[in-house]
GUZA-858906 format. One record per residue: residue in three letters; x, y, z of N, C-alpha, C in turn. Coordinates in steps of 0.001 Angstrom, whole numbers, plus 500000, padded with zeros to 6 digits. Atoms other than C-alpha are relative to their C-alpha. Layout:
N
ALAXYZXYZXYZ
...
This chain:
403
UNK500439498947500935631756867861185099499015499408499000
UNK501362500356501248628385867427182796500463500296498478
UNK499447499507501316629494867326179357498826499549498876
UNK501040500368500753627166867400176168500391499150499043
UNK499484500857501133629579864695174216499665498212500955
UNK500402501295499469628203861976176354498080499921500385
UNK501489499588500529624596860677176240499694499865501853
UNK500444499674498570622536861997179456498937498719500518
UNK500742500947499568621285859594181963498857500694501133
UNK501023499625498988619646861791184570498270500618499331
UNK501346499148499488615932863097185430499956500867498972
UNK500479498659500813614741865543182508499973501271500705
UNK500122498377498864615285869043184011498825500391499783
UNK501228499450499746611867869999182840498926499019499460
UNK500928501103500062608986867954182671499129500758498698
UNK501084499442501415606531867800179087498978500868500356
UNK501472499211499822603526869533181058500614501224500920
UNK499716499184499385605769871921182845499912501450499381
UNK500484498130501217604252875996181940501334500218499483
UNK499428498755500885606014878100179180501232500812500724
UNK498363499693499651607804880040181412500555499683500646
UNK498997500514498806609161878064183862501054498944498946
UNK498691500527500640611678876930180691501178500415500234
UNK498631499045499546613701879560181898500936499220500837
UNK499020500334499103615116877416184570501451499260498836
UNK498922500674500468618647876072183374500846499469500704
UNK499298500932499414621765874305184221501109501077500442
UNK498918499152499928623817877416184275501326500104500954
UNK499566500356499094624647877416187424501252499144500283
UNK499343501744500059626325873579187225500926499773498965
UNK498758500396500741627865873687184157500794501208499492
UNK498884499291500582631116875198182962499898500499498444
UNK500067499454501393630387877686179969501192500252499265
UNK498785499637500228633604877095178147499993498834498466
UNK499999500828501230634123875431174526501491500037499661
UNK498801500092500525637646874225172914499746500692499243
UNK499727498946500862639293876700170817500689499666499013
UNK499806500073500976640624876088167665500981500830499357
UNK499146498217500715643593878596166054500751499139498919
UNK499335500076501089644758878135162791500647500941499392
UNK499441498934500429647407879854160989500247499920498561
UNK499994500448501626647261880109157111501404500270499960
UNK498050500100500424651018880138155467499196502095499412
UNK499894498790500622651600884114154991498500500946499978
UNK500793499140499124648399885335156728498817499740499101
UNK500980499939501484646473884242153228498207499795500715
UNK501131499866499782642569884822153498499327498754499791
UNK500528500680500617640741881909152352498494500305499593
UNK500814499557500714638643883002149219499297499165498740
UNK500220500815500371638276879748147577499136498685500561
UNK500547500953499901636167876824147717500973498887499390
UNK499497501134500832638276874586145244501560499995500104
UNK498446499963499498642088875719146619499928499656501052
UNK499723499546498364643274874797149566501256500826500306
UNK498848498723499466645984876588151486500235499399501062
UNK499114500442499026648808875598153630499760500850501214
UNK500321499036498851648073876103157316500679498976501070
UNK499622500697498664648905875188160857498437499763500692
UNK501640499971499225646044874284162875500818499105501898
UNK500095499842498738646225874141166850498580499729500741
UNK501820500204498890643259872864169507500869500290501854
UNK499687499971498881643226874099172988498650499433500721
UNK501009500518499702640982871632174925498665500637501095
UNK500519499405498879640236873849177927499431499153501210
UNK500685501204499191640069870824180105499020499069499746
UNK500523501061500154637649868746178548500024499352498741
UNK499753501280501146639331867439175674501660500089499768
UNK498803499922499708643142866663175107500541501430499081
UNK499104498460500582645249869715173623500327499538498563
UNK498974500351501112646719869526170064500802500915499814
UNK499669498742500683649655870967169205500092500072498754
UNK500572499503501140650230872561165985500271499006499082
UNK499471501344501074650625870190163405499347500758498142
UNK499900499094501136650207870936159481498698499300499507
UNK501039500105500767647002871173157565499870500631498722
UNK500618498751501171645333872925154438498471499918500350
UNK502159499022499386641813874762154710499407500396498856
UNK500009499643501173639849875642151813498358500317500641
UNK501395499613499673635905877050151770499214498851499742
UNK500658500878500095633309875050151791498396500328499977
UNK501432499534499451629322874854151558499290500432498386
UNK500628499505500688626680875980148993499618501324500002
UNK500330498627499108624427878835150223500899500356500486
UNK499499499921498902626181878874153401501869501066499350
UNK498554499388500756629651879974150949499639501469500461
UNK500072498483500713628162883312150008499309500964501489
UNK500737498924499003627383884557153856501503500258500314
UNK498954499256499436629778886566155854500705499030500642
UNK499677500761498964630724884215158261500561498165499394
UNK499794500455500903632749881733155986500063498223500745
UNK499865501883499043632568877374156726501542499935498897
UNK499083500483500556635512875375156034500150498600500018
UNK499570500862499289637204872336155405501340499851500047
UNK498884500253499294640350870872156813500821498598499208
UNK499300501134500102642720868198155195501335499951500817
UNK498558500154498452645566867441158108500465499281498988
UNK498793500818500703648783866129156619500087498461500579
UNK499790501142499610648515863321158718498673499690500749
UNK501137500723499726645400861335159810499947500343501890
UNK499466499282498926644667862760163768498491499561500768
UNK501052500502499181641902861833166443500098501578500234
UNK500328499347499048640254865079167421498799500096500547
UNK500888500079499189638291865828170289499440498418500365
UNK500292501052499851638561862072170750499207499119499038
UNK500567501187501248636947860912167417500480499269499170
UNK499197501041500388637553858612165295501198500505499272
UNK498906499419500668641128859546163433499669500043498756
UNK500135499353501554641013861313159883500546500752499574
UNK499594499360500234642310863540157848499166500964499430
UNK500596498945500236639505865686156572499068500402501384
UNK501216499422498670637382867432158983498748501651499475
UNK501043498878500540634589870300158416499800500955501523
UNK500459499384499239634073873516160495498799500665499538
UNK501052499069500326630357874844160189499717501329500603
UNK500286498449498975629573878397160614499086500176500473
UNK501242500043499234626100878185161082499356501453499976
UNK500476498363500243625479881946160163499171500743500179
UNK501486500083499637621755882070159876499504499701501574
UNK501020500324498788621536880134163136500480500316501103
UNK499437499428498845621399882420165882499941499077501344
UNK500341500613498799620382879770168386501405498820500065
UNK498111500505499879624136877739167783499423498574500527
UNK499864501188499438622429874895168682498736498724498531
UNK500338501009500655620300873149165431500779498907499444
UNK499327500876500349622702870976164146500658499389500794
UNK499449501284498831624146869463167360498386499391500276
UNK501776501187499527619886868764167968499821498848498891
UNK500542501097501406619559867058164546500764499056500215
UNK498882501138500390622637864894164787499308499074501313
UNK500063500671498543621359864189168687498999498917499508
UNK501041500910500087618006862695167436500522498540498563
UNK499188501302501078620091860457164445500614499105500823
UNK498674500567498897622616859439167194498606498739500884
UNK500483500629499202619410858364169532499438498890499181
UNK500823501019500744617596856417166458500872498707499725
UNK499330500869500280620777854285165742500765500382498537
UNK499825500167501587620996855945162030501445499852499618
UNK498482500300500321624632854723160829500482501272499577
UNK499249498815500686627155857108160357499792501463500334
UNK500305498336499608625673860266162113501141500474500408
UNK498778499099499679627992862544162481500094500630501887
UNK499776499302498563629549864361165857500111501552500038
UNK499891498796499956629182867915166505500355500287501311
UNK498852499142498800631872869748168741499939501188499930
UNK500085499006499799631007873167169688501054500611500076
UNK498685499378499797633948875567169333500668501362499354
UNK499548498338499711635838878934169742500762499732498287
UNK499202500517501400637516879239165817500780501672499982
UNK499389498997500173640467881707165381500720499942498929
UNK499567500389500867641748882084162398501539501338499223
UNK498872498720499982645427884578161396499894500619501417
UNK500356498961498831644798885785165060498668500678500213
UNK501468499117500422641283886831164385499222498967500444
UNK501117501236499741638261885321166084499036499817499061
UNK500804500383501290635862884131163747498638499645500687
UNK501038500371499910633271883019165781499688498618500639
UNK500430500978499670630961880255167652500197498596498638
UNK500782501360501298631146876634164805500041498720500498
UNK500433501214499581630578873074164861501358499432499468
UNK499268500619500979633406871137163959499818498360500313
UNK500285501064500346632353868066162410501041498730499011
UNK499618500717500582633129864909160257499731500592498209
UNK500752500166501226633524864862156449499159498754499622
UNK500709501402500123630940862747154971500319499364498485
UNK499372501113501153632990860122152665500047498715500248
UNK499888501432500113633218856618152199501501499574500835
UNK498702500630499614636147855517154635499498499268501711
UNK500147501266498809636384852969157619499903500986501124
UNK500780499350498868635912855801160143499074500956499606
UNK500647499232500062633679857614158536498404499099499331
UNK501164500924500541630807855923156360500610499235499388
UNK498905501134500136632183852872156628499180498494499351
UNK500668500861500855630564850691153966500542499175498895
UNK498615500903501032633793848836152095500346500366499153
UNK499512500189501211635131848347148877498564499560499160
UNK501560500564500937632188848197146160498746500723500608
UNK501218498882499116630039850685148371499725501469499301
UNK500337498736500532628330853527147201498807501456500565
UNK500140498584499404627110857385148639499681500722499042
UNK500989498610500443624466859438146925499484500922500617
UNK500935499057499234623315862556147927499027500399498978
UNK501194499478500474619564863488146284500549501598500677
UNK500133498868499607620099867329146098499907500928498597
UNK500388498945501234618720869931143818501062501026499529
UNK498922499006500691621849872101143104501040499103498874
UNK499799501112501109622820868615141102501233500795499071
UNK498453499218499939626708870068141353501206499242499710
UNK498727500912499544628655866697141522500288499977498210
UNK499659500691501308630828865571138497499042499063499321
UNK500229501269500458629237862368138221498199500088500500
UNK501631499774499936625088862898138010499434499359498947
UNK501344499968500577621843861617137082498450500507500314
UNK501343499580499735618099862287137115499173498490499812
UNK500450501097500278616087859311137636498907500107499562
UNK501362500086500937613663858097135118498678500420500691
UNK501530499677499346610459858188137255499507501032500823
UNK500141498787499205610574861155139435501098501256499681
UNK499274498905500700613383862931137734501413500547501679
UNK499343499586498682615605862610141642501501500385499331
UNK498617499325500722618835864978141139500982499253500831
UNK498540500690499324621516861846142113500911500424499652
UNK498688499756500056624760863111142940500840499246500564
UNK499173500857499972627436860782142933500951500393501256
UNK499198499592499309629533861907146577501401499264499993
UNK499263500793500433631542858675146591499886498772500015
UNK498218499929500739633984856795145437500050500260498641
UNK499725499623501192635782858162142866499557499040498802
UNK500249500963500817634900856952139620501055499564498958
UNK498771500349500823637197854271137794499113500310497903
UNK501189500292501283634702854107134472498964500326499870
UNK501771499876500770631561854773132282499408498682500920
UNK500813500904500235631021851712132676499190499461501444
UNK500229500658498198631225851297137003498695501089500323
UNK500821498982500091629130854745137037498417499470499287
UNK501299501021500727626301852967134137499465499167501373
UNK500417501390499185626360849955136653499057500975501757
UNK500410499739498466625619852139140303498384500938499118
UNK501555498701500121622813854445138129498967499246499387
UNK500855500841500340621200851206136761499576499325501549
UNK500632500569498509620960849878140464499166500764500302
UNK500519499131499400619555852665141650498259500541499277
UNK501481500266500983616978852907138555499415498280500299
UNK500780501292500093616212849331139037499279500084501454
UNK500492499941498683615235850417143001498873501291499410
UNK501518499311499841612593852979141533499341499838499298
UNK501130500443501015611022851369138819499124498820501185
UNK501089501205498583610138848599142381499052500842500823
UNK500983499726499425608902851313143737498582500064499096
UNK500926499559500794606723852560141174499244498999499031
UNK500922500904500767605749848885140090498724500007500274
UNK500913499982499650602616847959139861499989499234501064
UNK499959500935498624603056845063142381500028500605501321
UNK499496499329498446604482847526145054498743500249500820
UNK499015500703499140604643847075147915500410499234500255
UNK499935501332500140604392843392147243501088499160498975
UNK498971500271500830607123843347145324501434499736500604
UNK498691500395499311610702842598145954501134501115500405
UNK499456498621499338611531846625146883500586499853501471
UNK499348500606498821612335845440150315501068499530500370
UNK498905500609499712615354843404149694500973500730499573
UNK499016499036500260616861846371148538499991501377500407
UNK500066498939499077616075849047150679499645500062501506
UNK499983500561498118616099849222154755498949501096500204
UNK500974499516499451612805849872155874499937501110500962
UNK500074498893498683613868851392159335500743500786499959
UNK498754498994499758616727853296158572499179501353499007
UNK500889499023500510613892855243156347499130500809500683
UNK500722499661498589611759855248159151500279500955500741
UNK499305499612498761613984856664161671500846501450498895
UNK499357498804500629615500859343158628498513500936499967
UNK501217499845500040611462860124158467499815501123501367
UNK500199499442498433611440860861162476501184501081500336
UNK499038499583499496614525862683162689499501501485499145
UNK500268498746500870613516865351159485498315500511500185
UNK501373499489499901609752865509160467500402500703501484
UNK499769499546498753610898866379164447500661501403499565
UNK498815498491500645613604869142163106498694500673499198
UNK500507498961500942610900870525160736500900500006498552
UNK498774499558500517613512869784158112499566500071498504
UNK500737499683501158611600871067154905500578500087498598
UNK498853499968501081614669871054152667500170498584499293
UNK499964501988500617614518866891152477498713500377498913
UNK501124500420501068611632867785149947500013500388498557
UNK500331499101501626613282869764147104500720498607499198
UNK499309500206498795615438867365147762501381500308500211
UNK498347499256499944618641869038149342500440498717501240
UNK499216500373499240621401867464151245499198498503500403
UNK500286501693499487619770863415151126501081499040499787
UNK498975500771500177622563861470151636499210498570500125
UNK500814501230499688621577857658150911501653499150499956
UNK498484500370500086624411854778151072499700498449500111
UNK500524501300500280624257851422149858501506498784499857
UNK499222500643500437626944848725150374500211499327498854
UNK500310500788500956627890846292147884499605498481500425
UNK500481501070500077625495843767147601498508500277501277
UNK500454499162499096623723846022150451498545500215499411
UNK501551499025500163620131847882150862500474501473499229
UNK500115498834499923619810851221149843499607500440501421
UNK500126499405498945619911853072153346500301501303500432
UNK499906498702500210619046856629154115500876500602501180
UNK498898499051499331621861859047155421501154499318499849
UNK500156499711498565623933860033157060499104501180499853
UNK500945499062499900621477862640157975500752501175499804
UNK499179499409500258622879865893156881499272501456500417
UNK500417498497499814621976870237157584498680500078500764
UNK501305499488499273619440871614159504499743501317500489
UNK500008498454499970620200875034159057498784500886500021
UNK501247499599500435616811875812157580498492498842500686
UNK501291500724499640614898873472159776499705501072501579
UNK500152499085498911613454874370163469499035501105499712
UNK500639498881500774610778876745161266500595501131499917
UNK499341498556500221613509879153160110499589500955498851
UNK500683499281501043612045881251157461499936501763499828
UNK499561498644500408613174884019155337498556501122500053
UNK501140499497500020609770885028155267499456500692501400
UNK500218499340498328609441885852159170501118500721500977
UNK498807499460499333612588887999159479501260499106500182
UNK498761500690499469615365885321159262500257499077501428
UNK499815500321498148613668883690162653499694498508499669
UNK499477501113499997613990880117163600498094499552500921
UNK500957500552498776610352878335165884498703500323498608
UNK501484500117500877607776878901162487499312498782500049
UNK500554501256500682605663876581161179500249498305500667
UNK499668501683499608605546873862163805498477499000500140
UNK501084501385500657602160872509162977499917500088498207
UNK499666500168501561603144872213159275500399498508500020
UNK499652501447499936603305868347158432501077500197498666
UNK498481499910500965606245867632156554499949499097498758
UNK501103500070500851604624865325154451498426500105499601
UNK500725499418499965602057866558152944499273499493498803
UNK500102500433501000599546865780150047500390501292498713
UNK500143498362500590599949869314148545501205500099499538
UNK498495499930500391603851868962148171500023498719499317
UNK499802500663501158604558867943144994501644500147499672
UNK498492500508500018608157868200145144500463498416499787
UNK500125501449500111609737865152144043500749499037500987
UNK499210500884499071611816864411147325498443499427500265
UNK501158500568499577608337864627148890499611498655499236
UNK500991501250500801606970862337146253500557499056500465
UNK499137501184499464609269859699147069499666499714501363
UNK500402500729498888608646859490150512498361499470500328
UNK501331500259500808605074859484149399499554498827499973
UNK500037501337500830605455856666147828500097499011501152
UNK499241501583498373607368854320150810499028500184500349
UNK501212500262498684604279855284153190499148499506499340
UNK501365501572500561601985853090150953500272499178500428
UNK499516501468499731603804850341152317499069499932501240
UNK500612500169498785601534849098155458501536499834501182
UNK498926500752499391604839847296156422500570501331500909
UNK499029498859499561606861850713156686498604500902501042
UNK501087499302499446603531852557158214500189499078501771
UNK499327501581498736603963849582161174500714500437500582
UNK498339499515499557607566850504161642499959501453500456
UNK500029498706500034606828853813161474499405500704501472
UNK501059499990498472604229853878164887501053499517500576
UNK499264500954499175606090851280166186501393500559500764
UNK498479499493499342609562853195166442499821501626500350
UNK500524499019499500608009856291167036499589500195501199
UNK500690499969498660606279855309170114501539499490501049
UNK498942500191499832609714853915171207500793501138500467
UNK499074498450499873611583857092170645499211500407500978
UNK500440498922499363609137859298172354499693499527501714
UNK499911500748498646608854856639175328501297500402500481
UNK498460500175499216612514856324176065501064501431499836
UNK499043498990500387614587859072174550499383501304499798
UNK500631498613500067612114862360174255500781500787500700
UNK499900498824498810613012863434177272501494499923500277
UNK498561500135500080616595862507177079500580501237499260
UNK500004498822501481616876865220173909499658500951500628
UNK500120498836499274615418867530176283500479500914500786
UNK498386499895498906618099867393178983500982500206499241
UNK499291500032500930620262866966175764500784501659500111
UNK500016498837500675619488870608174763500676501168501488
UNK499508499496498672619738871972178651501288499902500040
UNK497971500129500619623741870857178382500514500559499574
UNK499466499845501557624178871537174955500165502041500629
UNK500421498564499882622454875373175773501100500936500818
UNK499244499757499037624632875648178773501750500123499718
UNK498660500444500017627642874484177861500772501540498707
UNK499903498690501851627963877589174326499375501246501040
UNK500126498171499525626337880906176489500873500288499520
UNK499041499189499875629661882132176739500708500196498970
UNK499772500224501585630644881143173124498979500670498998
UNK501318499548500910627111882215171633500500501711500239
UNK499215498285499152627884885947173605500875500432498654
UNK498663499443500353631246886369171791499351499974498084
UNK499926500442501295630106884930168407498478501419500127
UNK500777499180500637626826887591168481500620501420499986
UNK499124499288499841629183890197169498500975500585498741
UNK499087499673501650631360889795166192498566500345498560
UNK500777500372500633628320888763164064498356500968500044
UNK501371499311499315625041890375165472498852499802498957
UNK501339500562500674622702888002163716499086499410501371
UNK500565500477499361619591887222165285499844500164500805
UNK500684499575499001618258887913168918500783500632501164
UNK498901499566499266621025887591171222499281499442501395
UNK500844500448499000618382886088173807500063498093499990
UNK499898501626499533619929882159174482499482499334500735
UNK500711501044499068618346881074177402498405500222499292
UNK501373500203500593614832882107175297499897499011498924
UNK499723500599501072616027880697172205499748498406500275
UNK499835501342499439616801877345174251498607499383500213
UNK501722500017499181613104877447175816499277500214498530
UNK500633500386501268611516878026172292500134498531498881
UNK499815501346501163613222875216170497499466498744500636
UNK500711500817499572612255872909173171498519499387499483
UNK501332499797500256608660873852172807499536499580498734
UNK500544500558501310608650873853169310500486498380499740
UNK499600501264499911610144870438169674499110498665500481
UNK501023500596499451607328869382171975498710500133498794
UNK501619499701500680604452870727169570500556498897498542
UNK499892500865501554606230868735166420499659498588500729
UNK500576501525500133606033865918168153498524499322500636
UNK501266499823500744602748866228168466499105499759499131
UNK500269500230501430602159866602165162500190498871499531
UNK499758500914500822604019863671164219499284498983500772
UNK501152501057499360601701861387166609499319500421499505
UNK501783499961500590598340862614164980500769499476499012
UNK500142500535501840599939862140161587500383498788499899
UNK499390501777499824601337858584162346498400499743500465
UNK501015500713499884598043857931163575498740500073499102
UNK501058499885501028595953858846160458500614499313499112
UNK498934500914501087598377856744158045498911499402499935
């Protein structure tokens, strides 16, 4: 059986110069349209209308043959998300009473189901994680496609993923390690704005013991952008404290996606051991990438010759990355692992999506059925994202080659 949780070794089902509509062909046929199901039971049927409660639940997985069964065992569930809160179609997360391998990952006790609301195509955020996964970027997360029932009630196609915290199976960076996310809703307890560009750091984790441990991680972090913004830079000693390629490769992953949100900047997770680089991700949302835009009806394939940096975006994520591509060094790296990717793994991501596409029909169906966002046309959807997938990268060869 072809499964989309293992990485594909065969033949690209469709070749880069193969016409428009001969995307239509698929795997349909071959693979088994069937996703694990998920049923949770809240204590006393309770709704979940909170973000900041949780609520006693049971939670249940039925693998459907390609992953082991769970039975019910005890959790709490609570809402989750920014935007994403205030749509119909509610995300969650999960703390299990006891630490639990599912779907074969690493064992934990929090877990995240995304709803994905906006995205009628059910498949951007398993693509984004795919191209993190192929670059090497630490810590990318796993996305498990799946049936979610919740009091007896279906709820819908979601992803159920990892939380992203500081622990040995998750972003696993020790004792003395530290997890910022750059994001403009600048929500966390523990925040700053950095002197030179004014970046909205939010503290994700670890908890904080002190002023004084908090002072110490927001003076590191200021002492990494006054290097950029020395005069010396790039010749300066910015390098020994930030990882060139893992910038690189966060660069290739949000310019491919279209992911236009890294520029206000939302959802930048960075993560710096102790004694460590600064190193970007884990790579995080991609709800609003893929050219989804409120502006063209809520549709997903816009704006795929739009460069993602740009000189015109004055945002200050943009600025920042701005900045790094002065480096010749990182410009280097930048070709260099680019031509790499698109050699070896392009077409891997392509077949990826064929799987991925295949494997959810019958899940996508049910979930537009409840929901009735968006087209309702999957095997087109599949065949557009490709495309627009092919034309970004594209784009990102001319613009790597004018650096």
């Amino acid at each position: 059986m072809l499964s989309i949780f293992v990485s594909c070794t065969r033949k690209p089902i469709i070749e880069e110069d193969t016409p428009d509509i001969e995307e239509h062909a698929t795997l349909d046929d071959r693979i088994e349209a069937v996703v694990p199901h998920i049923r949770i039971h809240i204590e006393n049927n309770a709704e979940v209308i909170d973000k900041e409660v949780y609520l006693n639940a049971e939670i249940e997985i039925d693998g459907h043959g390609k992953f082991q069964d769970l039975a019910k065992v005890k959790t709490t569930i609570k809402g989750r998300g920014n935007s994403t809160w205030f749509m119909p179609k509610k995300p969650y997360r999960l703390k299990l009473d006891k630490k639990a391998s599912l779907f074969g990952l690493p064992e934990a006790k929090d877990w995240i189901l995304l709803a994905n609301y906006n995205d009628y195509t059910l498949m951007t955020n398993a693509v984004g994680m795919k191209i993190g996964k192929q670059l090497g970027m630490p810590f990318t997360n796993d996305i498990i496609p799946v049936d979610l029932t919740v009091n007896g009630v279906y709820r819908g196609n979601y992803n159920l993923t990892q939380q992203i915290e500081i622990k040995e199976n998750r972003v696993n960076i020790g004792e003395g390690g530290v997890l910022w996310e750059m994001d403009s809703y600048f929500d966390e307890l523990w925040k700053f704005k950095s002197p030179v560009l004014q970046l909205p750091m939010n503290l994700k984790d670890p908890d904080v013991e002190s002023e004084s441990q908090f002072a110490l991680w927001r003076n590191e972090f200021q002492h990494f952008e006054h290097l950029l913004f020395a005069k010396e830079f790039p010749k300066n000693s910015y390098g020994e404290v930030f990882d060139k390629q893992q910038f690189v490769n966060f660069l290739i992953v949000n310019m491919l996606t279209g992911n236009h949100e890294v520029g206000h900047p939302k959802s930048v997770y960075m993560h710096k051991k102790l004694a460590g680089k600064y190193t970007m991700g884990p790579v995080w949302d991609f709800d609003y990438s893929f050219g989804f835009s409120e502006e063209h009806g809520m549709q997903y394939f816009n704006y795929e010759n739009l460069n993602l940096i740009r000189e015109d975006d004055t945002r200050i994520g943009a600025e920042l990355y701005k900045r790094i591509l002065k480096d010749p060094e990182v410009k280097l790296l930048f070709a260099k692992t680019w031509k790499t990717y698109k050699d070896t793994k392009f077409n891997e991501l392509m077949d990826f999506i064929e799987v991925y596409a295949a494997e959810i029909r019958d899940s996508q169906k049910k979930d537009y059925e409840l929901w009735k966002v968006g087209n309702n046309r999957h095997a087109e959807n599949k065949a557009e994202l490709k495309i627009f997938l092919r034309k970004r990268a594209k784009l990102l060869e001319d613009y790597i080659a004018k650096l």
